[in-house]
C-alpha positions in Angstrom: 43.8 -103.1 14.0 41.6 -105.8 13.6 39.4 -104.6 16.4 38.7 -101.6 14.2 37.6 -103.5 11.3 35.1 -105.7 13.8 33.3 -102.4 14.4 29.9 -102.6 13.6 29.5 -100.5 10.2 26.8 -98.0 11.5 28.9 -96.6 14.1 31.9 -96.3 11.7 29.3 -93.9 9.8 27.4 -92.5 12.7 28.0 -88.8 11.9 27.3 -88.9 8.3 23.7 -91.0 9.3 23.5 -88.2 12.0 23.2 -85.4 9.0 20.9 -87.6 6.7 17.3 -87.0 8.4 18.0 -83.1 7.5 18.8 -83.6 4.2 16.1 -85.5 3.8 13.7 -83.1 5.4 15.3 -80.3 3.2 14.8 -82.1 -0.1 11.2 -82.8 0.7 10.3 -79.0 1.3 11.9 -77.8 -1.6 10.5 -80.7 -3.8 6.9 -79.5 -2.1 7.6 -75.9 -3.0 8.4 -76.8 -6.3 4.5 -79.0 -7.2 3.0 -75.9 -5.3 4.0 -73.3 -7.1 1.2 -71.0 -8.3 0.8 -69.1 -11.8 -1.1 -66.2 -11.1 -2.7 -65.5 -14.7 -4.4 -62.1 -15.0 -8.5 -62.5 -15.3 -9.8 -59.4 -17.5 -12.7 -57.9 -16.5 -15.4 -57.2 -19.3 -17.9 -55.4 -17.3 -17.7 -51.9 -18.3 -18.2 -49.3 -16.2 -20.7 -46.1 -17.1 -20.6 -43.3 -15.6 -23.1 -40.4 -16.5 -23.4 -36.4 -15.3 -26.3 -35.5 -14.2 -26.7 -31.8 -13.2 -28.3 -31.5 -9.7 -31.8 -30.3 -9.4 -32.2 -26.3 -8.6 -34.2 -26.4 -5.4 -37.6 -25.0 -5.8 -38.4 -21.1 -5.0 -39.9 -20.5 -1.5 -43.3 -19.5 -1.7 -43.8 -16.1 -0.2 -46.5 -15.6 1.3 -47.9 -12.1 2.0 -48.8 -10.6 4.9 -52.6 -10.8 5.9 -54.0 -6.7 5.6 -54.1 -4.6 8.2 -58.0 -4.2 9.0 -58.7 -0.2 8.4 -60.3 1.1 11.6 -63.5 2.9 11.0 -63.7 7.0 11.0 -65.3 8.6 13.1 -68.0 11.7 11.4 -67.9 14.7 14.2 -70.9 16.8 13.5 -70.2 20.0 12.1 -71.4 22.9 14.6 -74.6 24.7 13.9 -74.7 28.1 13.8 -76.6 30.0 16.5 -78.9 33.0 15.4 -77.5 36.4 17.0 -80.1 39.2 18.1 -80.9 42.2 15.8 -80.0 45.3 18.1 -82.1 48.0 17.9 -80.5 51.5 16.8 -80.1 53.7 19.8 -82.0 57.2 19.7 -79.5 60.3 19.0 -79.6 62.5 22.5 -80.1 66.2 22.6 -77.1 68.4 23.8 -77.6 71.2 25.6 -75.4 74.2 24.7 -73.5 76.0 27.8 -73.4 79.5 28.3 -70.4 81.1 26.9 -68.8 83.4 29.3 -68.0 86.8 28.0 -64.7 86.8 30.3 -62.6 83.8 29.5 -60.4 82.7 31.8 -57.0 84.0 31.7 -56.0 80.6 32.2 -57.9 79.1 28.9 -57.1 82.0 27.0 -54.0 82.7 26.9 -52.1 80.7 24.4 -49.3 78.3 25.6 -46.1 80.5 25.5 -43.8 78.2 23.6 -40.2 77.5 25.5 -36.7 77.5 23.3 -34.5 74.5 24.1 -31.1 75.6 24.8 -29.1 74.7 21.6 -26.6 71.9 22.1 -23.2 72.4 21.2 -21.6 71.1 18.0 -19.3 67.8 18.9 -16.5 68.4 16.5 -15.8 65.2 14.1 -13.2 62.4 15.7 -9.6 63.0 14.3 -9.3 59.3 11.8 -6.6 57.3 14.1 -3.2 57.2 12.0 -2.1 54.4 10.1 0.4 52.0 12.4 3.7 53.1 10.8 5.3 49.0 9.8 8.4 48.3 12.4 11.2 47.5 10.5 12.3 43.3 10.6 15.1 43.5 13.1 16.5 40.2 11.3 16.0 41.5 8.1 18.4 45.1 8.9 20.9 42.8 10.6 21.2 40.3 7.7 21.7 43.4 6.0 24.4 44.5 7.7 26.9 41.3 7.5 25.7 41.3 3.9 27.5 44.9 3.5 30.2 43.8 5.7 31.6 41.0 4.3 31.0 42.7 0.6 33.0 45.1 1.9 36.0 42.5 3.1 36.0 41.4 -0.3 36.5 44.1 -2.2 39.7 45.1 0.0 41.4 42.2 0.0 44.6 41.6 -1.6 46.2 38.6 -2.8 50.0 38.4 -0.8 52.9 39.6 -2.9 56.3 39.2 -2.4 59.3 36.2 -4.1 57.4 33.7 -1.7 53.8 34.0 -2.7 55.0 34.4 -6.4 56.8 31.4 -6.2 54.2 29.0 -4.2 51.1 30.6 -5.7 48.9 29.9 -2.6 45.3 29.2 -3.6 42.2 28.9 -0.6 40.0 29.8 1.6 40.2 32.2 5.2 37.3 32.4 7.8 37.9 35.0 10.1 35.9 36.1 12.8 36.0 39.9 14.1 34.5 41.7 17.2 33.1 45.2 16.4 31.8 48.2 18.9 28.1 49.3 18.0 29.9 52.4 16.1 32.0 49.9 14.4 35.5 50.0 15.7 37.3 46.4 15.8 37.7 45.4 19.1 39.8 42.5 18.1 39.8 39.8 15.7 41.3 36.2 14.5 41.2 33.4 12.2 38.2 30.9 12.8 39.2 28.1 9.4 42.7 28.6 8.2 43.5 27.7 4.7 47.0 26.0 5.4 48.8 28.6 4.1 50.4 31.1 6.3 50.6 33.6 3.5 46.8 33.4 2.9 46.1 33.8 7.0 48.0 36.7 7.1 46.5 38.5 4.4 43.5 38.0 5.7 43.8 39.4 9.0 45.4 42.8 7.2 42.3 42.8 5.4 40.5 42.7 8.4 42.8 45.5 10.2 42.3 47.8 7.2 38.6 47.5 6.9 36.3 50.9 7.7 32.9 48.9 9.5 30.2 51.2 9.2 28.4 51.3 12.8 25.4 48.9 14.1 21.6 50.3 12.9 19.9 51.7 16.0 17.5 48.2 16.0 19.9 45.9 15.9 21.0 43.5 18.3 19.4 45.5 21.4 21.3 45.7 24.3 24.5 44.3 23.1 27.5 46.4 23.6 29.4 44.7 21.4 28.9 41.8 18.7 30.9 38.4 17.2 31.2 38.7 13.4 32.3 36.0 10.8 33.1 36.3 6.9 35.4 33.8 4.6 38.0 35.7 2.4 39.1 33.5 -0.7 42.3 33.9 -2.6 43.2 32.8 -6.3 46.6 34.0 -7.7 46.0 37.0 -10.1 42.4 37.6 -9.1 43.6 40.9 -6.7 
C-alpha cells in the first residue's frame, strides 16, 4: 500500500494524459472553424442589360445579266432568172390535095354495111329466197325450273293435314322435305323423306301425298339423256289449314 502511493503521479494518470493531445487538437480545429467562418452576402449587380431586335438585312437581288445577241448572218440575194426571147415561127403554107378517082364499082368489101350480130339474151337469175329468221331455242333451264315449279304447286295443293283421335289430340305443326324419283313420262319410281319434321304423323302424310300425286311427264328438252330424274319439294302442315 504504501508503494502505490510512492508512484510517481504522472503514471498514476498516464491514460487520461494519453487522450489530452487529441482533445486538444480537436478544440483547436473547431475553435479555427469557428473565426473562419465566411458570410457570403449577395453583391447586386446594377449593370442592366439591353437587348435590341434588329431584323436581318434581305440579301440584295442578283443582277441578271442578259445574254449577249445572237449576231444575224447576212442573206444571201440569188439573182432572179432572165427571161430568154423565143423565136417567132413562121406559119406553114396550106398544101394542095389531090382528089382520087372514085371508082364506079366499090368494093364489095367497103360497101357493104357491117351486118350487125344479136347477142344471145342471158337468162333471167331469179331473186335469192331472204334466209328465214333463226326460230329462238327455248332456255332448257328456264322449261325445267318450270316444271318443279308446277310440281311442287301441285304437291301442295293435294296435301292433307292427318286426321284421326291422334293428330286431333297432338295437333302436329311442321315442315316435310321429301324427295321423289320420276320416269321421263312421269311415273314415280320411288320416293322418301329427305328432312323429317319430328312428327311421325306429318312424315306419313307426306309420303301419301306423294303416292297420290298425277306428275305430268318431262318437256322433250329437258334434262337430255337422262332416263330418269331426282326430285325434291317441302310439304308444310298447320292444323286446320287442309
Amino acid at each position: 500500500m504504501q508503494a502505490m502511493m510512492t508512484m510517481p503521479f504522472l503514471f498514476r494518470f498516464r491514460d487520461a494524459l494519453a487522450t489530452l493531445p487529441a482533445v486538444l487538437m480537436l478544440a483547436i480545429l473547431v475553435f479555427a472553424g469557428i473565426q473562419k467562418v465566411v458570410k457570403i452576402e449577395p453583391h447586386p449587380d446594377d449593370s442592366l442589360v439591353q437587348i435590341a431586335l434588329t431584323e436581318p438585312e434581305q440579301p440584295a437581288p442578283p443582277v441578271v445579266v442578259p445574254p449577249p445577241p445572237t449576231p444575224t448572218p447576212p442573206q444571201i440575194v440569188k439573182p432572179l432568172p432572165v427571161p430568154v426571147a423565143q423565136p417567132v415561127r413562121q406559119p406553114t403554107p396550106p398544101q394542095a390535095v389531090s382528089a382520087a378517082p372514085v371508082s364506079s364499082n366499090p368494093s364489095p368489101e367497103v360497101a357493104a354495111p357491117p351486118k350487125a350480130v344479136a347477142a344471145p339474151a342471158a337468162p333471167a337469175t331469179p331473186p335469192a329466197p331472204e334466209p328465214a329468221p333463226p326460230v329462238a331455242k327455248p332456255n332448257n333451264a328456264s322449261i325445267e325450273a318450270s316444271y318443279v315449279s308446277k310440281v311442287r304447286a301441285h304437291l301442295n295443293s293435294i296435301k292433307r293435314y292427318p286426321t284421326g283421335r291422334e293428330a286431333s289430340q297432338q295437333r302436329p305443326q311442321g315442315k316435310v322435305k321429301v324427295w321423289f324419283v320420276l320416269n321421263r313420262d312421269g311415273s314415280l319410281v320411288e320416293q322418301g323423306i329427305e328432312e323429317s319434321s319430328n312428327s311421325m304423323l306429318l312424315d306419313e302424310a307426306a309420303r301419301k301425298t306423294i303416292n297420290r300425286a298425277a306428275f305430268p311427264a318431262f318437256p322433250e328438252s329437258s334434262w337430255a339423256g337422262e332416263a330418269t330424274h331426282r326430285f325434291s319439294a317441302e310439304l308444310e302442315f298447320i292444323p286446320g289449314a287442309g
